[in-house]
N, CA, C and O of each residue as an XYZ file, in Angstrom:
384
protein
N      84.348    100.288     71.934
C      84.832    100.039     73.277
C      86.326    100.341     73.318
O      87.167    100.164     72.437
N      86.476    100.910     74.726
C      87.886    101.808     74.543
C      89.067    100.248     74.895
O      88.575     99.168     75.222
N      90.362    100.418     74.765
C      91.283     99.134     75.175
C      91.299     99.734     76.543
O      91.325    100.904     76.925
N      91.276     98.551     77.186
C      91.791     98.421     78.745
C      93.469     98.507     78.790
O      94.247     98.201     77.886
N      93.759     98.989     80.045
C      95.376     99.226     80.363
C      95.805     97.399     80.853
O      95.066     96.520     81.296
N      96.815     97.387     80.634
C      97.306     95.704     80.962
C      97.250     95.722     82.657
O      97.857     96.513     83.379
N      96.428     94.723     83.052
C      96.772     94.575     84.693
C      97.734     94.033     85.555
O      98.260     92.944     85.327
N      98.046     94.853     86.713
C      99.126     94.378     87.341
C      99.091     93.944     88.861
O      98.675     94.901     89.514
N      99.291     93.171     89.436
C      99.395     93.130     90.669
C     100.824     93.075     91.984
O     102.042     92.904     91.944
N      99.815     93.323     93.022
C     101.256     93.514     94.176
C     100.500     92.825     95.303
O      99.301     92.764     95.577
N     101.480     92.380     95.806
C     100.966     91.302     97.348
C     101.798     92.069     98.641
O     103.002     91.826     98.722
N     101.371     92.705     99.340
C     101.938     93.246    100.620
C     101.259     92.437    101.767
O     100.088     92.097    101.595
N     101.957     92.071    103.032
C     101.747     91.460    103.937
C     101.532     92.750    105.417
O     101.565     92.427    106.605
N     101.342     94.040    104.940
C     101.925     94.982    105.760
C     101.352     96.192    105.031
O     101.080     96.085    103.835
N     101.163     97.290    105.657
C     100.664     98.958    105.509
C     101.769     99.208    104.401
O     102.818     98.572    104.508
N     101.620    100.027    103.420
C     101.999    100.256    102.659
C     101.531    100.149    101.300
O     100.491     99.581    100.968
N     102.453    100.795    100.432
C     102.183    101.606     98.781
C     101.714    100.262     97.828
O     102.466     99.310     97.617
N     100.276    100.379     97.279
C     100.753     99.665     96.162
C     100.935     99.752     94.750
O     101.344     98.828     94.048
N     100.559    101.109     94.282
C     100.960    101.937     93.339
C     101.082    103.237     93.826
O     100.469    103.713     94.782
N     102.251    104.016     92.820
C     102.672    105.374     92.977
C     101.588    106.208     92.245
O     101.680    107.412     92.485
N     100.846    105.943     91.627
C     100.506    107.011     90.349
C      98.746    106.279     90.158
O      98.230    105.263     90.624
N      98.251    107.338     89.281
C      96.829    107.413     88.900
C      96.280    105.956     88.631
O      97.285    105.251     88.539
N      95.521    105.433     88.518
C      95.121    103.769     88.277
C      93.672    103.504     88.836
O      93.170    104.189     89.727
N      92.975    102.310     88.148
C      92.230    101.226     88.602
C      92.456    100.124     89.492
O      93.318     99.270     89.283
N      91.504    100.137     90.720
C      91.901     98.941     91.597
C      90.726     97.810     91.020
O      89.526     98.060     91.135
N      91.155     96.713     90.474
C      90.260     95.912     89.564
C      89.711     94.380     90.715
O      88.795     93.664     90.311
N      90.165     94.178     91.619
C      90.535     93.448     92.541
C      91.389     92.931     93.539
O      92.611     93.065     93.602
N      90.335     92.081     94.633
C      91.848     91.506     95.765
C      91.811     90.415     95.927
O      90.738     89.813     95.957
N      92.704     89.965     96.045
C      92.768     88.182     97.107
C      93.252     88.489     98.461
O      94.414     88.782     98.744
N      92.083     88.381     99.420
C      93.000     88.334    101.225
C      92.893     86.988    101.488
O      92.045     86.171    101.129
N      94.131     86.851    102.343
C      94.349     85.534    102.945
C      94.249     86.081    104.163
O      95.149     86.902    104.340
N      93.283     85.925    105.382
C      92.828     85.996    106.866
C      93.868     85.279    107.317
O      94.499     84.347    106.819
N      93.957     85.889    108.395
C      94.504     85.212    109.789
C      93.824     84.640    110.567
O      93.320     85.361    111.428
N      93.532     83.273    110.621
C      93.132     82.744    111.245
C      92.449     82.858    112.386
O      93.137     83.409    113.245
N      91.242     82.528    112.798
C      91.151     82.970    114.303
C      90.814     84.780    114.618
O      90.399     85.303    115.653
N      91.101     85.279    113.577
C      90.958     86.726    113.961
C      90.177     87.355    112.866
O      90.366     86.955    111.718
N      89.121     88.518    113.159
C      88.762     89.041    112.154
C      89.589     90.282    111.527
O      90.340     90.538    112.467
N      89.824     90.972    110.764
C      90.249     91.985    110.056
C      90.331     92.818    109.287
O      90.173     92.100    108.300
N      90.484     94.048    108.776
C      89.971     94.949    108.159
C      91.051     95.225    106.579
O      92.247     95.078    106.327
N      90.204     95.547    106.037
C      91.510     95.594    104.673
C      91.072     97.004    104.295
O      89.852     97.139    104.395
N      91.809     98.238    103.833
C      91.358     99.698    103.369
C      92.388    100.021    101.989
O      93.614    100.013    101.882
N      91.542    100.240    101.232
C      92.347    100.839    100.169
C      92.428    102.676    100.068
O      91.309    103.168     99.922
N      93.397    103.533    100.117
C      93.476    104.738    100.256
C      94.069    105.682     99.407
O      95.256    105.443     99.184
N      93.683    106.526     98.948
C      93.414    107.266     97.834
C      94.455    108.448     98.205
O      93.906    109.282     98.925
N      95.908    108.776     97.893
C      96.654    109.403     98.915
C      97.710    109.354     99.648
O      98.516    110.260     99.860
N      97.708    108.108    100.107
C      98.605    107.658    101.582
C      97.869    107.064    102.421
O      96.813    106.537    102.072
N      98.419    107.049    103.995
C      98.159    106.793    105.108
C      96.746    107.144    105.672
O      95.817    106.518    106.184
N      97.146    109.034    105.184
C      96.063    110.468    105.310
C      95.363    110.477    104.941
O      94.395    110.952    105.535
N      95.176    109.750    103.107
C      94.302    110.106    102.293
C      92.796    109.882    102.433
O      92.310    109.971    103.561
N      92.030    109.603    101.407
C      90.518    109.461    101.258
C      90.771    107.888    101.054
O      91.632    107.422    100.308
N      89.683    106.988    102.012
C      89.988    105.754    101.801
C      88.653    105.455    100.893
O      87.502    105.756    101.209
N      89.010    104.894     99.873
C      88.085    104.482     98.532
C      87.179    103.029     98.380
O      86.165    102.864     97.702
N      88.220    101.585     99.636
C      86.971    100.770     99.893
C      87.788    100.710    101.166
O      88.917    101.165    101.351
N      86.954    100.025    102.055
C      87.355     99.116    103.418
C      86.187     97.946    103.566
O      84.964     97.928    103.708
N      87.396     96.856    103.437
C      86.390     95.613    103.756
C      86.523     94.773    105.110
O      87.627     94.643    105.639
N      85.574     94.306    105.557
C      85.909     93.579    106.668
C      86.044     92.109    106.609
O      85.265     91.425    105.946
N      87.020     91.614    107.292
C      87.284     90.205    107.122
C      86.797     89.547    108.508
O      87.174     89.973    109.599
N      85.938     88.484    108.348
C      85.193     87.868    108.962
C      86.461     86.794    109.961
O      87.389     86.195    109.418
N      86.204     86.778    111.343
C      86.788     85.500    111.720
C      86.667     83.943    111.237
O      85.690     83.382    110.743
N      87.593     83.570    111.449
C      87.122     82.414    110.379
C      88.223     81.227    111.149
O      89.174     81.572    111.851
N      87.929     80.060    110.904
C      89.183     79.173    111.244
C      89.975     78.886    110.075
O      91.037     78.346    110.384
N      89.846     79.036    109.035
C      90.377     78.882    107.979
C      91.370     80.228    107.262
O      91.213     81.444    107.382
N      92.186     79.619    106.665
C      93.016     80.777    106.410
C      92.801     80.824    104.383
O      93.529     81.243    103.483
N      91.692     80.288    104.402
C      91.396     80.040    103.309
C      91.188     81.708    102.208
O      90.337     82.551    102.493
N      91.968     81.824    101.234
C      91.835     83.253    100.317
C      90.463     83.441    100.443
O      89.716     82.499    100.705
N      89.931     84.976    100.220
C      88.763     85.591     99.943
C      89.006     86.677     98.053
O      89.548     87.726     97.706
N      88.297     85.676     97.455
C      88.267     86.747     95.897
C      87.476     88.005     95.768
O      86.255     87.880     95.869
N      88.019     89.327     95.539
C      86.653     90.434     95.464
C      87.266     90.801     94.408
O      88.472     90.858     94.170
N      85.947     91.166     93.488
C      85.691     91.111     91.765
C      85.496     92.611     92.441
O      85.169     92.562     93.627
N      85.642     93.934     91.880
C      84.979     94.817     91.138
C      84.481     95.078     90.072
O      85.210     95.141     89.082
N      83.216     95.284     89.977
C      82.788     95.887     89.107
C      83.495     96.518     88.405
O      84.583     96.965     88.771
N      82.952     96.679     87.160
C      82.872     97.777     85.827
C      84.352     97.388     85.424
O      84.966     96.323     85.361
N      84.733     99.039     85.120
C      86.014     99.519     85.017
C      87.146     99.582     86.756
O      88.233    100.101     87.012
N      86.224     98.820     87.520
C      86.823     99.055     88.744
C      87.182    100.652     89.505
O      86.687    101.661     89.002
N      88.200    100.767     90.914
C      87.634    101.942     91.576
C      88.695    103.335     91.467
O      89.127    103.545     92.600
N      89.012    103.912     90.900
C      89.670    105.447     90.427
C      90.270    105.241     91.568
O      89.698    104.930     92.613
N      91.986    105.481     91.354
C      92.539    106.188     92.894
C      93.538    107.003     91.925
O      94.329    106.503     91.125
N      93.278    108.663     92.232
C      93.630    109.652     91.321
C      95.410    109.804     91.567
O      96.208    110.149     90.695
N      95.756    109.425     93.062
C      97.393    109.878     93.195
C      97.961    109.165     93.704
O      99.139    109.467     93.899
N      97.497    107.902     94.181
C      97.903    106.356     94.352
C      97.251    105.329     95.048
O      96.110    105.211     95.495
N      98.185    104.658     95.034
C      97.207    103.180     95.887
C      97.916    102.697     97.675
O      99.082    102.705     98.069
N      97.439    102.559     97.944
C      97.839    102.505     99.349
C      97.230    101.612    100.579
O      96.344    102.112    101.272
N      97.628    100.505    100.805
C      97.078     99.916    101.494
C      97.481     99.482    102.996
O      98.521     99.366    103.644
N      96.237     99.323    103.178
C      96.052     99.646    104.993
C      95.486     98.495    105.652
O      94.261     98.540    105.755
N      96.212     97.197    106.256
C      95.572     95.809    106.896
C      95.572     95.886    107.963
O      96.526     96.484    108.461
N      94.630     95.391    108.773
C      94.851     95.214    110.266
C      94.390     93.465    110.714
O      93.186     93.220    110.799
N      95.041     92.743    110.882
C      94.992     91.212    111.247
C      94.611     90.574    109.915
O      93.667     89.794    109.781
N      95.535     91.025    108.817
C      95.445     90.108    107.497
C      96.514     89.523    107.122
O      97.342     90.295    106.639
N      96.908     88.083    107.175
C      98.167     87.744    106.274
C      98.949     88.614    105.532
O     100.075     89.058    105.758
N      97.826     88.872    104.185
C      98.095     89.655    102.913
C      97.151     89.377    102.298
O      96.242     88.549    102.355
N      97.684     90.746    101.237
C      96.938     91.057    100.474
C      97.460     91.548     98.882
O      98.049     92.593     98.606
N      96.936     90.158     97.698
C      97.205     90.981     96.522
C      95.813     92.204     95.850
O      94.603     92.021     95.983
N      96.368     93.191     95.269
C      95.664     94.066     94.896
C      95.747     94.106     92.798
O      96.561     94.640     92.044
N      95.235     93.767     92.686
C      94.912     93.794     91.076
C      94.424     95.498     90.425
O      93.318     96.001     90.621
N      95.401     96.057     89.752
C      95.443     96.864     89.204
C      95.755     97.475     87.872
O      96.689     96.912     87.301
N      95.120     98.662     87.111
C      96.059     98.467     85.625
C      94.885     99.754     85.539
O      94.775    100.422     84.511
């Protein structure tokens, strides 16, 4: 079994980069906004790019975190990481 790369994470509250370069997205924690449902996209690229997951966040009254495990080795983003919220607190992204 090959060694895994050490994992790292980033918490953005807002559109934008969360790695520059080649990587595994291994997981997220969203914290919802209350009252509203919302969309979370991870993008392979940029803004432009190929988006690799999009999850939807359920309305909720609670602003209570949501944990998502990936699988395996988790999801290839070949030229970066890039994330895209629409009515989410934030969001950390677990990577390595």
């Amino acid at each position: 079994m090959a060694m895994q790369y050490d994992v790292k994470a980033t918490t953005r509250n807002d559109d934008g980069s969360i790695y520059g370069s080649r990587t595994r997205v291994k997981g997220l924690v969203i914290t919802p906004t209350p009252g509203s449902a919302g969309t979370v996209a991870l993008i392979d690229g940029g803004g432009s790019g190929i988006t690799r997951l999009t999850i939807n966040v359920a309305n909720s009254a609670s602003s209570a975190p949501c944990n998502i495990i990936i699988p395996g080795e988790g999801i290839v983003f070949d030229t970066n990481v890039y994330l895209d919220i629409t009515t989410v607190t934030s969001v950390t992204v677990f990577y390595g």
